[in-house]
One Martini backbone bead per residue (centre of mass of N, CA, C, O) as a GRO file, in nm:
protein
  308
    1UNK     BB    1   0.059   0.058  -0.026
    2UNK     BB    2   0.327   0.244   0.005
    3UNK     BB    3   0.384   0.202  -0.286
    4UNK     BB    4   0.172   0.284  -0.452
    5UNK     BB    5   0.144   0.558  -0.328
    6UNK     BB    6   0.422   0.663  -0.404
    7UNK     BB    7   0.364   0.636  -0.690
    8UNK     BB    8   0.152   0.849  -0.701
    9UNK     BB    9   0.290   1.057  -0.622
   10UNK     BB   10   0.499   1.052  -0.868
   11UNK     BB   11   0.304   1.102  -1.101
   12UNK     BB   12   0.231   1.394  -0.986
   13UNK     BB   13   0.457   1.543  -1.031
   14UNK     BB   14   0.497   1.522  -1.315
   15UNK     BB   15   0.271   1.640  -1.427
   16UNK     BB   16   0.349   1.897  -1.296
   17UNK     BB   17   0.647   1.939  -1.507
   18UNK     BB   18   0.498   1.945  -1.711
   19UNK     BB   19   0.519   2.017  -2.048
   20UNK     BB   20   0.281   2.313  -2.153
   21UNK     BB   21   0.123   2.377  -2.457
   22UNK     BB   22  -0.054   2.560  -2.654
   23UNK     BB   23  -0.123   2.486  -2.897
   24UNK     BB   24  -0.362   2.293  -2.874
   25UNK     BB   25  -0.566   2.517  -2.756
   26UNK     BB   26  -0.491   2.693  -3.039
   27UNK     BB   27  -0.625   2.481  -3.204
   28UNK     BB   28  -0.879   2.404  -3.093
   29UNK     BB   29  -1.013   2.698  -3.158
   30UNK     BB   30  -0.996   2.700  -3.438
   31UNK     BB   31  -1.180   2.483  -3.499
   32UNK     BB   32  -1.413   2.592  -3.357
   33UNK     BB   33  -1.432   2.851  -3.553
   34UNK     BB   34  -1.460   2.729  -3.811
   35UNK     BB   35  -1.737   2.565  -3.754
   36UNK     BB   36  -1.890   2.808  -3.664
   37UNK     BB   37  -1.827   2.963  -3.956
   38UNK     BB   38  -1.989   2.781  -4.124
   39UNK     BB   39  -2.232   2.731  -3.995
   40UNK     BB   40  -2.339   3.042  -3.949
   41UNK     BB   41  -2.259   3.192  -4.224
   42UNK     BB   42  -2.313   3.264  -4.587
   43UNK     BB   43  -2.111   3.124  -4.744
   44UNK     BB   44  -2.040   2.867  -4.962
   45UNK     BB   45  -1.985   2.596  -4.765
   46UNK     BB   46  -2.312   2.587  -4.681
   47UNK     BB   47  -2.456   2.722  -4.865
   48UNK     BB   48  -2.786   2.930  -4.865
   49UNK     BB   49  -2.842   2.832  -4.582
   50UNK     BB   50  -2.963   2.906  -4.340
   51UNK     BB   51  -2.926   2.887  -4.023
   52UNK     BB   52  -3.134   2.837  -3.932
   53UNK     BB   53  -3.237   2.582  -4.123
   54UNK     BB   54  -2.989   2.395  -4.061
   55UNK     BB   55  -3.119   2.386  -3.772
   56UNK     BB   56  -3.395   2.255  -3.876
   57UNK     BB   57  -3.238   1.996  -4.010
   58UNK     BB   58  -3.111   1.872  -3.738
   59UNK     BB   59  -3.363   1.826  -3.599
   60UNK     BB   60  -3.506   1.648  -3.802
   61UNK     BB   61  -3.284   1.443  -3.817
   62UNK     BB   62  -3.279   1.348  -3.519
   63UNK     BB   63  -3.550   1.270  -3.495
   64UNK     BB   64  -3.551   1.030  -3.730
   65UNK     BB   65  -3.364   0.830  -3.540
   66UNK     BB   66  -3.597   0.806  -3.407
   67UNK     BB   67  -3.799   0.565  -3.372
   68UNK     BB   68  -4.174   0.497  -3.527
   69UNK     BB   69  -4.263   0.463  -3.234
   70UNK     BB   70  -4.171   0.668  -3.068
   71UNK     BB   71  -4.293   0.882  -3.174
   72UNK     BB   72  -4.557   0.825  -3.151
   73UNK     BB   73  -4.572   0.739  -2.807
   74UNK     BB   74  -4.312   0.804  -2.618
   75UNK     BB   75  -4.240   0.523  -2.595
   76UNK     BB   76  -3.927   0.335  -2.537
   77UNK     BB   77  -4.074   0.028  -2.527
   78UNK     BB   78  -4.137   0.031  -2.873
   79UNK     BB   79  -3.817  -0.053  -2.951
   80UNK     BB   80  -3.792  -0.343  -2.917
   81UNK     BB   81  -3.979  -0.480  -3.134
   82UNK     BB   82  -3.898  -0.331  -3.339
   83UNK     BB   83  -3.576  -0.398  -3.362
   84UNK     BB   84  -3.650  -0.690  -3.383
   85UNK     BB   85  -3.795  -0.720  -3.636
   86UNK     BB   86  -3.564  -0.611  -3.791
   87UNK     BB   87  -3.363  -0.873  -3.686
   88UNK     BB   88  -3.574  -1.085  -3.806
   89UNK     BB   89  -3.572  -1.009  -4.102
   90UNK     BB   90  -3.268  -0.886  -4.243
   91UNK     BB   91  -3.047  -0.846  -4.035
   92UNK     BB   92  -2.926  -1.137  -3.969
   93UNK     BB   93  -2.842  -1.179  -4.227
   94UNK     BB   94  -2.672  -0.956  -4.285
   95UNK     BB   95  -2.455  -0.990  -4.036
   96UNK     BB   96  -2.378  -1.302  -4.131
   97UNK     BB   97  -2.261  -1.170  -4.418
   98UNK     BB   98  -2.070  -1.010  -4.333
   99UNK     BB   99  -1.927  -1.133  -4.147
  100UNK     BB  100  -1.869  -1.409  -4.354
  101UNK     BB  101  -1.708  -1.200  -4.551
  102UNK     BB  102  -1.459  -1.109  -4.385
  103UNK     BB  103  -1.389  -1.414  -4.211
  104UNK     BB  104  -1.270  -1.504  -4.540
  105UNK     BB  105  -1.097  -1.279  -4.635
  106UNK     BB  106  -0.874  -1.275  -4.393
  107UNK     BB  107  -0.801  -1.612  -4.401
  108UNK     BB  108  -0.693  -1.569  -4.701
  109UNK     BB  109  -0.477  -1.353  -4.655
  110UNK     BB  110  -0.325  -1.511  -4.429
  111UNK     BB  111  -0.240  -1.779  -4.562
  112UNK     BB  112  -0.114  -1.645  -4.815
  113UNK     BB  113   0.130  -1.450  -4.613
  114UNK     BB  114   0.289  -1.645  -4.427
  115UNK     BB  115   0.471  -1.800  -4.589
  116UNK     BB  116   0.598  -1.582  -4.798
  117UNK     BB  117   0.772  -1.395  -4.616
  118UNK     BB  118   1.036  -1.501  -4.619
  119UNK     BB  119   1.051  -1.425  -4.925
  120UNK     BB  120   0.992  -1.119  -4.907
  121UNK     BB  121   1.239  -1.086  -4.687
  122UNK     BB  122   1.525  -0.920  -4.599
  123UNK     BB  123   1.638  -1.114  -4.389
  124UNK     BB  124   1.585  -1.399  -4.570
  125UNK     BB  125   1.723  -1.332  -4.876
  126UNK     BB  126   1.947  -1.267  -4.811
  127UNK     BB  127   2.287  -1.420  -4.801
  128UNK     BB  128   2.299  -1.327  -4.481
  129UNK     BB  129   2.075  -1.418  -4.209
  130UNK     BB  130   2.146  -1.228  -3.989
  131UNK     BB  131   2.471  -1.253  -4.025
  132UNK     BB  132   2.481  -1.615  -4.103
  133UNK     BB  133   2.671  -1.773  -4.281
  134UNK     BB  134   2.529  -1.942  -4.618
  135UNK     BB  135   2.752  -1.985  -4.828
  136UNK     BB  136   2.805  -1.953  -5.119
  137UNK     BB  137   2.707  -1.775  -5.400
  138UNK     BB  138   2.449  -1.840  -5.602
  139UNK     BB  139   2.146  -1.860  -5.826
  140UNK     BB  140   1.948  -1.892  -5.589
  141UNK     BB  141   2.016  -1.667  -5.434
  142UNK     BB  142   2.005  -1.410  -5.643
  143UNK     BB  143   1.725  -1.476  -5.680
  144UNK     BB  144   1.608  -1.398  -5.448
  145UNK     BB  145   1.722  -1.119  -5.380
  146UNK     BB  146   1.619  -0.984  -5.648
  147UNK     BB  147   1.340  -1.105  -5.756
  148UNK     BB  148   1.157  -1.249  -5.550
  149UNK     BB  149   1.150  -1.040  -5.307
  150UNK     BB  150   1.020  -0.779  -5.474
  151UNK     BB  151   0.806  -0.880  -5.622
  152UNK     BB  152   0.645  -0.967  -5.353
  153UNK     BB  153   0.653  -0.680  -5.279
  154UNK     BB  154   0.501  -0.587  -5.554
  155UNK     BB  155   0.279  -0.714  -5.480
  156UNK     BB  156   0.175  -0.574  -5.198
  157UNK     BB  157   0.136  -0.305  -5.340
  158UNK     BB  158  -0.064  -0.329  -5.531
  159UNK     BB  159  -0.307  -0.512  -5.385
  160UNK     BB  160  -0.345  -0.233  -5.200
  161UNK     BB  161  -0.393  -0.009  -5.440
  162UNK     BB  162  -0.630  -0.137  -5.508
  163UNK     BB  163  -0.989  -0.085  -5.482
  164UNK     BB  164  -1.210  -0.286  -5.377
  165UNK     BB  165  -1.447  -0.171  -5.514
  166UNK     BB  166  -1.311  -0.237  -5.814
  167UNK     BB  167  -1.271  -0.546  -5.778
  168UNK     BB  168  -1.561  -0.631  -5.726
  169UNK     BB  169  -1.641  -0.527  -5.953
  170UNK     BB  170  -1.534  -0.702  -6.169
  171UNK     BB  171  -1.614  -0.964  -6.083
  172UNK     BB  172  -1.910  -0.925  -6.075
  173UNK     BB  173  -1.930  -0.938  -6.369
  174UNK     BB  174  -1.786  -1.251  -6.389
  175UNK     BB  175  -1.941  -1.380  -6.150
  176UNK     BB  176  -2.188  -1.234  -6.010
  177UNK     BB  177  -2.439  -1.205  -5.779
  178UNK     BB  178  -2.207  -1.290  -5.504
  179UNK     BB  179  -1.991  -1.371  -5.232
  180UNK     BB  180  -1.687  -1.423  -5.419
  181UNK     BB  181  -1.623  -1.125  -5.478
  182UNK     BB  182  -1.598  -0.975  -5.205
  183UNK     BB  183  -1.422  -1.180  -5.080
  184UNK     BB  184  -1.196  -1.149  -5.298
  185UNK     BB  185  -1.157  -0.814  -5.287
  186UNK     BB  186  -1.050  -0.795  -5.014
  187UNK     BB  187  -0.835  -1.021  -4.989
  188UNK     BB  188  -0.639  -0.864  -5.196
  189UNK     BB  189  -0.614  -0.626  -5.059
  190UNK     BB  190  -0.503  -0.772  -4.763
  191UNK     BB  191  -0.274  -0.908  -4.877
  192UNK     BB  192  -0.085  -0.640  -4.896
  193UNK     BB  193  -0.131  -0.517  -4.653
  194UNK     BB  194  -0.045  -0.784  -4.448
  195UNK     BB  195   0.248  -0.770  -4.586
  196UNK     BB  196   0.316  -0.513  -4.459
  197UNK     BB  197   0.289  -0.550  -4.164
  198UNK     BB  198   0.442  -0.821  -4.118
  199UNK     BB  199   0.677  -0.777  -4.223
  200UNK     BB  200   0.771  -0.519  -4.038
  201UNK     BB  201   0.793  -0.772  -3.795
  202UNK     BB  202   1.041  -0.915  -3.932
  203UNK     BB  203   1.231  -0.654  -3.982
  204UNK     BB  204   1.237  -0.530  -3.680
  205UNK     BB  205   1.394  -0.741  -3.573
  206UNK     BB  206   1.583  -0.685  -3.281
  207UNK     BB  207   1.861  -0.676  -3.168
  208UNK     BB  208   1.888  -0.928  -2.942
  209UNK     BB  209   1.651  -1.045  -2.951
  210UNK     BB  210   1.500  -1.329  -2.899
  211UNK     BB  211   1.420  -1.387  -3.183
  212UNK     BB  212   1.703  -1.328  -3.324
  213UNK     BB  213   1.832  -1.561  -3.133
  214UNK     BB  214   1.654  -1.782  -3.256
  215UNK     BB  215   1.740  -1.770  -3.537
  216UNK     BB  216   2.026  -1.793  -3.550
  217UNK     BB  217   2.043  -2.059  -3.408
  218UNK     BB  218   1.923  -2.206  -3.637
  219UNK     BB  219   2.121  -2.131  -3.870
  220UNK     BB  220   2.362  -2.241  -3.767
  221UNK     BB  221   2.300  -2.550  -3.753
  222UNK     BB  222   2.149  -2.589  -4.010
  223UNK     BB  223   1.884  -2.394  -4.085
  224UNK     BB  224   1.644  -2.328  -4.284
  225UNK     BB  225   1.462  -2.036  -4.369
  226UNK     BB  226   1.147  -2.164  -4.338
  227UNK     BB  227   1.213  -2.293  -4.085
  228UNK     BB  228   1.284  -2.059  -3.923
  229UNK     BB  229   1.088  -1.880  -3.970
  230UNK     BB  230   0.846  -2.116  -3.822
  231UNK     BB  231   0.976  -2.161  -3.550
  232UNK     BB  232   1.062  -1.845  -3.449
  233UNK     BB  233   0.924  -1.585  -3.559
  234UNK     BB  234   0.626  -1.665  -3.549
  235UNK     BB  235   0.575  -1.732  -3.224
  236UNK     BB  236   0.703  -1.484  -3.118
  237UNK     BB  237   0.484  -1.280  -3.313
  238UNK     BB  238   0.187  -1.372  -3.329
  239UNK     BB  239   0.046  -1.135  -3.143
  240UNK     BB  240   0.134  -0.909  -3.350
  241UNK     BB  241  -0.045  -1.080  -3.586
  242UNK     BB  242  -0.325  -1.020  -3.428
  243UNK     BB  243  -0.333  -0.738  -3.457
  244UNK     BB  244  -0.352  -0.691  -3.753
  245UNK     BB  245  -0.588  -0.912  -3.794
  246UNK     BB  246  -0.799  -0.799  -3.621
  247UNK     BB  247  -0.811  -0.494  -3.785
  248UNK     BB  248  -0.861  -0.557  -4.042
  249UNK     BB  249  -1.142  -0.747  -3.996
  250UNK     BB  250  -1.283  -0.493  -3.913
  251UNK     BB  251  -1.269  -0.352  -4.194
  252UNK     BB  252  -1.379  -0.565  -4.360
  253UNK     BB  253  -1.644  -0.524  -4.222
  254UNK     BB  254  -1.648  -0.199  -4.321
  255UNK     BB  255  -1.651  -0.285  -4.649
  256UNK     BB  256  -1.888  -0.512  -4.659
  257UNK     BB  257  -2.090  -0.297  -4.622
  258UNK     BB  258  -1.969  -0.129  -4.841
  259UNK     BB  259  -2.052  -0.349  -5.102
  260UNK     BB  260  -2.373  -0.412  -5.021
  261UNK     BB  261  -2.447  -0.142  -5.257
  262UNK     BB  262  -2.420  -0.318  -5.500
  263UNK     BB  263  -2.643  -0.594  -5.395
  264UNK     BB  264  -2.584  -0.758  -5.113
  265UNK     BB  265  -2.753  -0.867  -4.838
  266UNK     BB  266  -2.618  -0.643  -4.638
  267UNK     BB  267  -2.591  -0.374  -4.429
  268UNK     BB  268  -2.541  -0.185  -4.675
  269UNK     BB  269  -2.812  -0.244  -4.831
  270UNK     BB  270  -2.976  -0.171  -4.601
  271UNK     BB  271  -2.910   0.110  -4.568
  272UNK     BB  272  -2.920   0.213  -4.838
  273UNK     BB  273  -3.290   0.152  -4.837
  274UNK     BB  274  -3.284   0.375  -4.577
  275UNK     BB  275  -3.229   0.588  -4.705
  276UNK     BB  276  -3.425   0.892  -4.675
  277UNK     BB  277  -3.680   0.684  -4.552
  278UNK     BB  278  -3.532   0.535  -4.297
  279UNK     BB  279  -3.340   0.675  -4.023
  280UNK     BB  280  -3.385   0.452  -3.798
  281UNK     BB  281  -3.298   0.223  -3.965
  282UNK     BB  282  -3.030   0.265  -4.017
  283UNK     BB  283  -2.903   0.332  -3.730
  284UNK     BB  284  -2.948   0.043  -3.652
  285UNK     BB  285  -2.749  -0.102  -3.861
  286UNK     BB  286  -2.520   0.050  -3.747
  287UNK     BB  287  -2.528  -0.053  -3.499
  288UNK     BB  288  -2.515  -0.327  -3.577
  289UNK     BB  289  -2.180  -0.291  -3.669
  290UNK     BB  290  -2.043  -0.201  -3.423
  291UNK     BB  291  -2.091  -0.437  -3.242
  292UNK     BB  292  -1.897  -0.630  -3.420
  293UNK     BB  293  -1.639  -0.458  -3.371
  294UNK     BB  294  -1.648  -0.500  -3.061
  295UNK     BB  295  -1.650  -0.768  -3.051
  296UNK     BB  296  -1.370  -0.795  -3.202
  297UNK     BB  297  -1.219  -0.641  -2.981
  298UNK     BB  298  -1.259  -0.859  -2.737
  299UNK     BB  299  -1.159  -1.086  -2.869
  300UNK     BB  300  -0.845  -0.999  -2.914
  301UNK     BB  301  -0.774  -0.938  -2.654
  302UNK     BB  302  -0.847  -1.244  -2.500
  303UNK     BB  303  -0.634  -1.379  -2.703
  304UNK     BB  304  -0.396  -1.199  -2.627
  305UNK     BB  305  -0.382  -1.307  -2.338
  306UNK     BB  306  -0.347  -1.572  -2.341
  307UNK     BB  307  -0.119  -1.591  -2.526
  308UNK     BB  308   0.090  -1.451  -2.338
   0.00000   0.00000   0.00000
């Protein structure tokens, strides 16, 4: 008790020594006052409409968000109904649709991006890795150096280039209003993005640190390159390969809700079908794809501590 005490106390001490800019304030003012004078000004911003009107169009917008069962009885207990109706009217499978593309989507660019890594992989390809010497260079060790590594780093820039809505939109054509149009643009998008943020776990191996230690180990007894990357550096980093895993997830989760926009069943179409004509069942919808973020998150956190 006396030291947790003296910790806090050590705490409050900082606090107060810490040096305090005023940046921060004076930033926060301007942004206030800049959306202020857009909010409240004349010009162009905000179009022709008066100020008063932009403030009747804001309160008539948040009350169309109240279900409307509640505008008209006023009572809050027949939101549940309501609710209820929607989501087992075509919301549940809307949301089993999305969720079921998402991690469909996430867990095939994670199979395709993890053999690989070792081959795209700057510490794995050059000629002695790890500082490791791998005997004399040949045309075998030459060409993953020069060609095969650059291809794989340059096949992960590609294919997060180009944006999942755009392969999204060309699979439909080719092969119809499906899921698994959805399913391969997604995959194809993160295949790249997780190729970088892998990669990053990989190539940033600490000098000294446990990780890189147990890969020279490995190297050195004449342990391949394959072998080593799968033994060493997958188990001792797979935390942070879940960290980026569990983002992505997340993202394709809010990616597959808008591609289902295109025409797919999922939360996307359904929020397209009720925008401007029922603002309550929208911010539903998306109230209930937030809610699958959220469990996304809590399942995340939850595995990295056990896994810890």
């Amino acid at each position: 008790m006396i030291a947790s005490d003296s910790r806090s106390a050590r705490i409050n001490e900082l606090k107060k020594q810490r040096r305090r800019s005023p940046y921060l304030w004076i930033s926060a003012a301007i942004v206030a006052a800049g959306v202020a004078w857009a909010w409240l000004g004349s010009g162009s911003l905000m179009g022709r409409l008066s100020a008063e009107r932009r403030w009747t169009n804001f309160l008539n917008f948040t009350e169309s968000l109240v279900p409307s069962p509640v505008r008209k009885s006023g009572d809050w207990g027949d939101a549940l109904p309501w609710a209820w109706d929607l989501l087992t009217d075509e919301g549940f499978i809307a949301l089993l649709t999305t969720v079921a593309i998402a991690t469909a989507a996430i867990l095939l660019s994670a199979m395709a991006v993890l053999p690989v890594l070792s081959l795209a992989s700057r510490q794995f390809s050059r000629k002695n890795p790890f500082g490791v010497w791998s005997g004399k260079e040949d045309s075998g060790t030459s060409f993953r150096e020069r060609i095969v590594g650059p291809g794989m780093r340059f096949g992960f820039v590609l294919s997060r280039a180009i944006p999942e809505y755009l392969i999204a939109f060309l699979l439909l054509s080719l092969l119809g209003l499906q899921v698994w149009p959805l399913v391969l643009a997604l995959a194809i998008h993160n295949y790249g993005i997780l190729g970088r943020l892998w990669g990053e776990v990989v190539e940033n191996t600490e000098n000294g640190s446990r990780e890189q230690d147990a890969a020279v180990n490995a190297l050195s007894t004449g342990r391949g390159r394959f072998a080593t990357y799968a033994t060493t550096i997958v188990p001792s980093s797979f935390n942070r390969f879940l960290i980026y895993f569990f983002y992505r997830w997340e993202t394709c989760v809010k990616d597959a809700t808008v591609l289902g926009m295109l025409g797919l069943l999922t939360l996307g179409k359904l929020i397209a079908l009720s925008k401007g004509f029922f603002w309550d069942r929208m911010f539903f919808y998306v109230l209930l794809g937030s809610s699958v973020i959220l469990a996304g998150d809590l399942l995340s956190t939850f595995v990295r501590k056990r896994l810890r």
